[in-house]
C-alpha positions as CSV (number, residue, x, y, z in Angstrom):
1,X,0.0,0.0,0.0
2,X,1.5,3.4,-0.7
3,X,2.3,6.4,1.4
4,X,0.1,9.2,1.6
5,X,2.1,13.0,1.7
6,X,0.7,16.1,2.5
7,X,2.7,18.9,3.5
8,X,2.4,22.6,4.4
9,X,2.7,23.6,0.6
10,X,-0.6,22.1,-0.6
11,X,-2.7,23.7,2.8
12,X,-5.5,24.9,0.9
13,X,-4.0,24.9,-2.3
14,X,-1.2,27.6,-1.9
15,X,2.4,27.4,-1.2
16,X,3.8,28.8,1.6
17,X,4.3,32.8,1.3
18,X,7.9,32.9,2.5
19,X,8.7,30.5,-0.8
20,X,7.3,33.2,-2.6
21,X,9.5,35.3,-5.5
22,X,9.0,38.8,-4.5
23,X,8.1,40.9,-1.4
24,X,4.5,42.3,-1.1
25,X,5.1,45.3,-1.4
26,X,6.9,44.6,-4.9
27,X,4.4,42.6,-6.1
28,X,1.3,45.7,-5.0
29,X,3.7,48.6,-7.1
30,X,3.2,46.3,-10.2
31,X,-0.3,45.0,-9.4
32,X,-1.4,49.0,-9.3
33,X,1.4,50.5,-11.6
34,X,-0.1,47.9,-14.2
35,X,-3.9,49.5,-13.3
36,X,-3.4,52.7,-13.8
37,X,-1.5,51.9,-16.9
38,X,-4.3,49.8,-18.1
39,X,-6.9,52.4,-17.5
40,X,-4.9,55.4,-19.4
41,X,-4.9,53.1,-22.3
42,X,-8.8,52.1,-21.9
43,X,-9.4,55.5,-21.4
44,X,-7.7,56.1,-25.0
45,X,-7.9,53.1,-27.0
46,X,-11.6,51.6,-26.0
47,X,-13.8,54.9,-26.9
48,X,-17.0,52.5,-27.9
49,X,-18.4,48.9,-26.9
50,X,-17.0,46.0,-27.9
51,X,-17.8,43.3,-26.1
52,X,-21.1,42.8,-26.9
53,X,-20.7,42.4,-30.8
54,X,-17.6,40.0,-30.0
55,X,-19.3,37.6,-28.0
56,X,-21.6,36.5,-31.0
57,X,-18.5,35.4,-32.7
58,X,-18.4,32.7,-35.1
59,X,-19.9,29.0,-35.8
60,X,-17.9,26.7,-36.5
61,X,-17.9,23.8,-39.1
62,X,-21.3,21.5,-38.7
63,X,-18.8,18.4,-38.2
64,X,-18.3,19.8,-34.6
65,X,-21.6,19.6,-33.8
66,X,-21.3,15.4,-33.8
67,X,-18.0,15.8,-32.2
68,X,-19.0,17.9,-29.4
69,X,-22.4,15.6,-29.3
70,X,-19.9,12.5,-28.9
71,X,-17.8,14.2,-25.8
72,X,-20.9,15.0,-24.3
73,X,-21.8,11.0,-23.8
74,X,-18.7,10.2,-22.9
75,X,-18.6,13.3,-20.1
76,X,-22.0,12.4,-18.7
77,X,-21.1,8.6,-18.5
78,X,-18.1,9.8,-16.8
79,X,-19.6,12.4,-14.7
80,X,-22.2,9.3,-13.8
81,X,-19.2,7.4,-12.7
82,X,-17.5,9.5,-10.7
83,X,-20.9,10.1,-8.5
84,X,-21.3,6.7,-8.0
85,X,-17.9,5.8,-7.1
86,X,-18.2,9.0,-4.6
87,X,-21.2,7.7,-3.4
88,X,-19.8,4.4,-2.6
89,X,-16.6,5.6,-1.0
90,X,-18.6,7.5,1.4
91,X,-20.7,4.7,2.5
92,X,-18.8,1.8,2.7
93,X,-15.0,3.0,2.1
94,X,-12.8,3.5,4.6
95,X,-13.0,5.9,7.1
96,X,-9.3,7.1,6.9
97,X,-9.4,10.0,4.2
98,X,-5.7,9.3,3.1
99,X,-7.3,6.0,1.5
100,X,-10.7,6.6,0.2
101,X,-11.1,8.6,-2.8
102,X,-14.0,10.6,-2.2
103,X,-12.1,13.8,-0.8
104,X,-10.0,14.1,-3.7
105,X,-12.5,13.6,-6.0
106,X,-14.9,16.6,-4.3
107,X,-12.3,19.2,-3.4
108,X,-9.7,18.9,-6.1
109,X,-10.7,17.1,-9.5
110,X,-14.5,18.4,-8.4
111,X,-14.4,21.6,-7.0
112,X,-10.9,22.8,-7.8
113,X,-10.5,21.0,-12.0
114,X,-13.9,21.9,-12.9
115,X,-13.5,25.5,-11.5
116,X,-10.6,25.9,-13.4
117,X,-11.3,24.2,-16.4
118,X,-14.6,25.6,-17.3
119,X,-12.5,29.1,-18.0
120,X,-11.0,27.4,-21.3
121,X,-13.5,25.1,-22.6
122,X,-17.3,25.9,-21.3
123,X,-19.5,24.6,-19.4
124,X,-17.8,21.4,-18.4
125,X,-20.1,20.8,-15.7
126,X,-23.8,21.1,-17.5
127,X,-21.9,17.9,-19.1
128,X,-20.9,15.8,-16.5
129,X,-23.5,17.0,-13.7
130,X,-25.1,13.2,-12.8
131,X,-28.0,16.0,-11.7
132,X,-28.6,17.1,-15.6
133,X,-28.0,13.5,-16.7
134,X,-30.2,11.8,-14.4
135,X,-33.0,14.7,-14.7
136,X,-32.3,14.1,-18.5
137,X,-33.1,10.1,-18.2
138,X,-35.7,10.7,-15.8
139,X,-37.6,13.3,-18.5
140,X,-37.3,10.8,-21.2
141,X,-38.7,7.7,-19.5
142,X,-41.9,10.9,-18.6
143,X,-42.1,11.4,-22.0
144,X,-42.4,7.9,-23.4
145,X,-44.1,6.3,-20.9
146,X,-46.4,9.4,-19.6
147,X,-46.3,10.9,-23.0
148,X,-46.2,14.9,-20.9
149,X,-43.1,16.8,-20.4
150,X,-43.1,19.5,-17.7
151,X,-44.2,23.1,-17.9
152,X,-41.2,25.5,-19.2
153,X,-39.7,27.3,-16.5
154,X,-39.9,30.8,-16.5
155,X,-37.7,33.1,-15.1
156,X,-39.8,35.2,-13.2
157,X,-37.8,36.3,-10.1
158,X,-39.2,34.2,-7.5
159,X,-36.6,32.3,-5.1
160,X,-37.2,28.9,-7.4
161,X,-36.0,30.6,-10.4
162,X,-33.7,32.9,-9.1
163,X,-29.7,32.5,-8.3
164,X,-30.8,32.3,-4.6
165,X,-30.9,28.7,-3.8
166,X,-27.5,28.3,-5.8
167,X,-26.1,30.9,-3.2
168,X,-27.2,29.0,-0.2
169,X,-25.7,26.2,-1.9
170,X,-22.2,27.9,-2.9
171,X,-22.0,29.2,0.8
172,X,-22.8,25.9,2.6
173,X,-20.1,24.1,0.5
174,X,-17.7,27.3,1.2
175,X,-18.7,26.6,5.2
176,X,-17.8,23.0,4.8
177,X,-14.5,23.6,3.3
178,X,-13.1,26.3,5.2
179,X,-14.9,26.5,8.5
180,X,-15.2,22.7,9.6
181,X,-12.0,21.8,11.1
182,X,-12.1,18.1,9.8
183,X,-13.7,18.2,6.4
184,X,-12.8,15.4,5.4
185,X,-15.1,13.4,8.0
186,X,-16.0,10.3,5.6
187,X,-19.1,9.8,6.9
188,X,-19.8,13.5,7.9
189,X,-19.5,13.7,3.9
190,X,-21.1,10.9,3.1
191,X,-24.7,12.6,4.5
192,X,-24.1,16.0,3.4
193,X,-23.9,14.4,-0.4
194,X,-26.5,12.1,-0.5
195,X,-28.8,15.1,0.7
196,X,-27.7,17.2,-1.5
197,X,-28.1,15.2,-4.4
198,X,-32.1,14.4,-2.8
199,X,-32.3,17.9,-3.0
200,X,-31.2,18.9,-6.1
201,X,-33.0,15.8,-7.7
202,X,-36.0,17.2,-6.1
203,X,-36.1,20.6,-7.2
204,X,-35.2,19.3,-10.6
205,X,-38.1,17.1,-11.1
206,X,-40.0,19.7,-9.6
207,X,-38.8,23.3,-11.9
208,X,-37.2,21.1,-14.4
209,X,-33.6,21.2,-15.9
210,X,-33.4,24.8,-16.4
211,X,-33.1,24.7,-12.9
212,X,-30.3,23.3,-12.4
213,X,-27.9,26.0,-14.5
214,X,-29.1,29.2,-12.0
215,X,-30.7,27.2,-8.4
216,X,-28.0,24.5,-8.5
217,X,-24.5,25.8,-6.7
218,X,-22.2,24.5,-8.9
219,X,-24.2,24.7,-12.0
220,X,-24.8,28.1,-11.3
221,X,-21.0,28.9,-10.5
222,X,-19.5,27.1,-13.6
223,X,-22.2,28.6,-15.9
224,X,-21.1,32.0,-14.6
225,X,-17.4,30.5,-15.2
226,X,-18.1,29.8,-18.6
227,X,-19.2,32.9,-19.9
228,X,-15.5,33.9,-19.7
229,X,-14.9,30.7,-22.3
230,X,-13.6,31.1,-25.8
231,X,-16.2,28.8,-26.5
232,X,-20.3,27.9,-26.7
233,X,-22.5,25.7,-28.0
234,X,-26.0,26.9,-29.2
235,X,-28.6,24.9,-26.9
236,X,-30.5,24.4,-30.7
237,X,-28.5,23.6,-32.6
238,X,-25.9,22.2,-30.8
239,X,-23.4,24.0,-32.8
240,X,-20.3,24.6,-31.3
241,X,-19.4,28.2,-31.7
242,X,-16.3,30.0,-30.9
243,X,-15.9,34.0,-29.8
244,X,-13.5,36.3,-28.1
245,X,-12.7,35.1,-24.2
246,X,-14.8,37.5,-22.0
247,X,-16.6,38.7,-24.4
248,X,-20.1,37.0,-23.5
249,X,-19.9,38.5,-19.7
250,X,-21.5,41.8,-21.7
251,X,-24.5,39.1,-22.3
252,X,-24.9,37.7,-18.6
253,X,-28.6,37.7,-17.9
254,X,-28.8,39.9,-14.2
255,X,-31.1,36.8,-12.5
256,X,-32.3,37.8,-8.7
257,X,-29.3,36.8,-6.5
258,X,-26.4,36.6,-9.2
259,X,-24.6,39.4,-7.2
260,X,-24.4,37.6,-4.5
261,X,-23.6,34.7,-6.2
262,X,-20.1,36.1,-7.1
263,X,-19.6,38.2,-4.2
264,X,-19.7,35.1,-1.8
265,X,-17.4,32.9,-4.4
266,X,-15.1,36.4,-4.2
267,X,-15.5,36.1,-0.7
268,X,-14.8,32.5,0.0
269,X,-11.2,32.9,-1.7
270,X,-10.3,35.8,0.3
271,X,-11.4,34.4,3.8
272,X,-9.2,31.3,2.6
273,X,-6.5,33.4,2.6
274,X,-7.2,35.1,5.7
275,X,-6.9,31.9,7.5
276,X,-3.4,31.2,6.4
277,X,-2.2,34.6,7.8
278,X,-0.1,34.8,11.5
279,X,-3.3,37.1,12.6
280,X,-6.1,34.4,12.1
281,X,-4.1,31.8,13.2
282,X,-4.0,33.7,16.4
283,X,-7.6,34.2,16.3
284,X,-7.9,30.4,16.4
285,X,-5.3,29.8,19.0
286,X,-5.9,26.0,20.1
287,X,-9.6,26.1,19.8
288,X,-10.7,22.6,18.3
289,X,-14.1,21.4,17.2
290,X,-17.1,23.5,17.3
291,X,-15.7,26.6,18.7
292,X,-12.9,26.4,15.9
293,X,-16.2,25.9,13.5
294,X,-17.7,29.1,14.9
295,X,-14.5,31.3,14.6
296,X,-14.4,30.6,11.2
297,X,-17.9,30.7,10.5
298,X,-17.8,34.2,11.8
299,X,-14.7,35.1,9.5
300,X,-16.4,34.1,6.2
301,X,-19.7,35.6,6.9
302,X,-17.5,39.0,8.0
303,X,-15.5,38.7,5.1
304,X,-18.2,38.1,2.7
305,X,-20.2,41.0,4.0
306,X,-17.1,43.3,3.7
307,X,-16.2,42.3,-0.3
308,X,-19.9,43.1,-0.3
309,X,-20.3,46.2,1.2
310,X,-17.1,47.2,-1.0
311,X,-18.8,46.7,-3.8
312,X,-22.0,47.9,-3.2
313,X,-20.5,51.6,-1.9
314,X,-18.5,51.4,-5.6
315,X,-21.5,50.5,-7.6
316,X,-23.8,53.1,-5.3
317,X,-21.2,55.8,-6.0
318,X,-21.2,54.7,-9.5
319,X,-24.8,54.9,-9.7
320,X,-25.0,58.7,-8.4
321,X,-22.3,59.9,-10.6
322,X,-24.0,58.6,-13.6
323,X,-28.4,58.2,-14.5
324,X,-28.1,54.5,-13.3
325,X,-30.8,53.9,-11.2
326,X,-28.7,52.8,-7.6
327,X,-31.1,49.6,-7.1
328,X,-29.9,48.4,-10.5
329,X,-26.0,49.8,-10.6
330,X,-24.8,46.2,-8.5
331,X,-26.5,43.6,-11.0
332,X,-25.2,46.1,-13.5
333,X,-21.9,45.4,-13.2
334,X,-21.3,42.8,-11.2
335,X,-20.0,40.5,-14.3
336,X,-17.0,42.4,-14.1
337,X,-16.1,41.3,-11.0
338,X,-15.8,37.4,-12.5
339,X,-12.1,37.7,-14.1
340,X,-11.2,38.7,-10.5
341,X,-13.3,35.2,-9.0
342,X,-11.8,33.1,-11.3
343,X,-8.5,34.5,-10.3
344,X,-8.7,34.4,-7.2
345,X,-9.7,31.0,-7.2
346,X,-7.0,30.0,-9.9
347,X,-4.5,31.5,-7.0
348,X,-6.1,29.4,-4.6
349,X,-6.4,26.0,-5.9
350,X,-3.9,26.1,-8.8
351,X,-1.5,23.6,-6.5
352,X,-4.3,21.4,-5.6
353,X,-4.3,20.5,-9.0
354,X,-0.5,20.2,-9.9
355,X,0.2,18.1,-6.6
356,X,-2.9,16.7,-4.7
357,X,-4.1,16.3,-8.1
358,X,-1.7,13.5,-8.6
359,X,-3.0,11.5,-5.7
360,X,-5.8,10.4,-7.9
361,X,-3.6,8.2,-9.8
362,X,-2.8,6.1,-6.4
363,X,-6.9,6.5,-5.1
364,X,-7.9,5.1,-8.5
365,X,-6.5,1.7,-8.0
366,X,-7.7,1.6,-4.5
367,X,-10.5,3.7,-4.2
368,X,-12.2,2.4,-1.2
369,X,-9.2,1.3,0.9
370,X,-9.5,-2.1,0.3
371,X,-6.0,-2.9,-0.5
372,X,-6.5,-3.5,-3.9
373,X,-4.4,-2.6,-6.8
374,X,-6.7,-2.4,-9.6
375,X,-4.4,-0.2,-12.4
376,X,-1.1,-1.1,-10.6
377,X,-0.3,2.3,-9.3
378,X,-1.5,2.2,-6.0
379,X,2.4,2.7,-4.8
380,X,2.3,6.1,-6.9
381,X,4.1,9.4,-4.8
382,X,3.4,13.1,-5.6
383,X,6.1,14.5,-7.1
384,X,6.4,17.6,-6.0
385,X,8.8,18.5,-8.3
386,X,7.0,19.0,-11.5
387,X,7.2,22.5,-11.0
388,X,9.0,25.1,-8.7
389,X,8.1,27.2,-5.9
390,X,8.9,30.0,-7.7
391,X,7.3,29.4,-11.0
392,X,4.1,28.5,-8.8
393,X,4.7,32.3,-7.1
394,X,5.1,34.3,-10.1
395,X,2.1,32.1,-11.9
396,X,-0.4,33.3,-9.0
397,X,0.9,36.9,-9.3
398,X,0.3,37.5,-12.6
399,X,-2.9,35.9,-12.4
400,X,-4.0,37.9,-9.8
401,X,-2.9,40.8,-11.9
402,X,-4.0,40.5,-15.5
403,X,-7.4,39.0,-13.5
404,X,-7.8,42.7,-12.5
405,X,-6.9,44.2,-15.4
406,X,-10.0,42.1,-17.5
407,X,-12.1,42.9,-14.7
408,X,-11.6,46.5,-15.1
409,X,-11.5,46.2,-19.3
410,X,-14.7,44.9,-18.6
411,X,-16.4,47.9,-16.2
412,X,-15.0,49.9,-18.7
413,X,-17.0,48.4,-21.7
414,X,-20.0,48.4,-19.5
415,X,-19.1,52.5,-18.5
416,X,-18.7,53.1,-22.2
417,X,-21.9,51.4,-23.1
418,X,-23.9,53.7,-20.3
419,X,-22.0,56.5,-19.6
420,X,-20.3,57.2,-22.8
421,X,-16.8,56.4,-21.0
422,X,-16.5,59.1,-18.5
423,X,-13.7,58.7,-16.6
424,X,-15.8,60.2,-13.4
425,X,-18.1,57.1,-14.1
426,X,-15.6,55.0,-13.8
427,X,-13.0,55.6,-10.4
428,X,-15.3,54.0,-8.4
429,X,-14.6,50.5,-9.7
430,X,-11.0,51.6,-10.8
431,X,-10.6,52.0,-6.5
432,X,-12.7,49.2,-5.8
433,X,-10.5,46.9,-8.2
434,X,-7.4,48.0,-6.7
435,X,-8.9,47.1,-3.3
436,X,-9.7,43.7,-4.2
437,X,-6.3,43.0,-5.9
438,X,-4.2,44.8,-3.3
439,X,-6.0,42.6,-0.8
440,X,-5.3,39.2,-2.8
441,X,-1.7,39.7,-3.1
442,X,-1.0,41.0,0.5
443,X,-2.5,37.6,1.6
444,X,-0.7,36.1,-1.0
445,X,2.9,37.6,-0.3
446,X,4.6,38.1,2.6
């Protein structure tokens, strides 16, 4: 049986800020240098829209339209797979996490490959959700043996066709992973799933499959993820269809509850930097158990309430500067603030990937902790090696930092579209971006 490793570098998916290239304050002259520089050249060279024409971009050849078809089967029998095998790790796997592969396949390949992935290629996840598969099996055998599909959903703004449930959703899987001080409980887990999935299955038979891309968490959080995609697939044709990366963000519907949505997914990645800092750990002292659960509890609801209130004094002041109505300036531009999420959580679970992402080659051939050796690699050892501290340091930092610079490219494009790009209209989210990117690299940094 191999050797499970985990060491300081892949707490939370960062490495550990004194491996880190460059001071802080280094790193926060570039971060705002590279700003301001980047919204003098806005100011100069974007006078008009542009995003919203992009994003219709361009169809490509009708042969993709069986290829992406044929991925899409594969993805969903694979998706199906993987929630079975989860499900059955949880039950009846063993209770020591280092040797069952359910918490490897939730918080990295899950949470932290999907996350990332869905940036490059789309919606990854309306794919290999079992939830959309299983509502998608369950619909057929309705129609052919019922012979009556469900009514359309309609979004009409009420809490079961709103972003709202997806929120709850986002924050309680946020609460599980940063505040519960052993997350990892196999059983714990194994409850907290199968509920879930009830749930969801529930509400899907209920509102339909629609429901599923804006009340279900993760649905809801790739989809927004995917906007920022070079590509899409028309839901009609099933075409794929290929466009400038960003571009579609001008398009985002503004559902009830997709501002919070982002702000709490914002939030979640900051507080999980907070707790790695010499000041929370003090906060924590040698609490243990539930009192370690409240602590953090507290810090993620206090953090997401202050990323909140951040934005909503921006957008406010925003709002009064320009004819924006103040009630409708948040929603407004909140799609902006997604390049920033997504790196943010790039910064966050970018070494997950690279390291405890190569623990699934080990879990796969003993998945249950049987001491079985089904593929012959179940003596596989991260190799931590594959890539340095240092490139890992200066990879987050200019995330962080071209994150912020799309993010304001696309306020801007939204400011040009309503304001006709006065710069006045546009220093409230210039601050509030510098805010939010000084604050990720002085918890990334020392």
């Amino acid at each position: 049986m191999g050797t499970f490793v985990l060491t300081p570098i892949l707490a939370h998916g960062t490495v550990g800020p004194n491996s880190l290239p460059i001071p802080r304050w280094a790193a926060m002259w570039i971060g705002g240098a590279a700003l301001i520089v980047s919204f003098l050249m806005l100011y100069v060279l974007w006078p008009i829209p542009r995003l919203s024409r992009a994003s219709v971009g361009k169809v490509l050849a009708p042969s993709t339209r069986y290829v992406h078809d044929a991925i899409v089967v594969v993805l969903r029998a694979l998706g199906l797979v993987a929630f079975a095998t989860t499900l059955v790790a949880l039950w009846i796997g063993s209770l020591n996490s280092a040797e069952n592969i359910a918490p490897t396949l939730i918080f990295v390949i899950f949470w932290a490959g999907v996350t990332l992935t869905s940036l490059f290629v789309g919606d990854l996840w309306q794919a290999l959700s079992p939830f959309d598969t299983l509502a998608a099996i369950a619909g057929y055998v309705r129609d052919r043996v019922w012979h009556r599909a469900p009514e359309p959903l309609s979004y009409d703004g009420t809490i079961a066709t709103s972003y709202w449930p997806a929120v709850v959703g986002l924050l309680a899987f946020l609460w599980l992973e940063l505040c519960v001080l052993d997350r990892n409980n196999i059983r714990r887990l194994a409850v907290i799933v199968t509920v879930y999935s009830v749930v969801v299955l529930a509400a899907a038979a209920r509102y339909g499959r629609a429901w599923l891309r804006t009340g279900e968490a993760f649905g809801a959080f790739f989809g927004l993820i995917a906007q920022m995609a070079p590509f899409t697939v028309d839901r009609e044709t099933r075409r794929v269809r290929i466009r400038r990366p960003f571009s579609a963000l001008s398009k985002l519907p503004t559902r009830p509850g997709i501002t919070m949505l982002v702000l709490t997914s914002i939030g979640g990645t900051t507080f999980d930097g907070v707790t790695r800092t010499s000041f929370w750990q003090k906060v924590l002292g040698t609490t243990t158990g539930w009192n370690y659960t409240f602590i953090n509890t507290f810090g993620l609801i206090w953090i997401i309430g202050l990323v909140a209130i951040v934005y909503a004094i921006a957008a406010t002041v925003t709002a009064s500067i320009t004819v924006a109505d103040r009630y409708d300036a948040p929603a407004r531009y909140v799609h902006a603030l997604l390049p920033a999420a997504f790196a943010y959580a790039f910064a966050h679970y970018f070494t997950n990937i690279i390291f405890e992402g190569q623990d699934i080659i080990r879990l796969a051939s003993d998945p249950f902790g049987r001491n079985w050796n089904l593929f012959g690699t179940v003596n596989y050892v991260i190799n931590f090696n594959v890539i340095s501290v240092t490139a890992i340091g200066w990879t987050k930092i200019v995330v962080i930092i071209i994150g912020h610079i799309i993010a304001f490219s696309v306020a801007h494009d939204r400011a040009v579209e309503d304001n006709d790009g006065e710069v006045a209209s546009q220093l409230p989210m210039f601050v509030m971006m510098a805010a939010y990117g000084a604050t990720a690299l002085w918890l990334l940094l020392p």
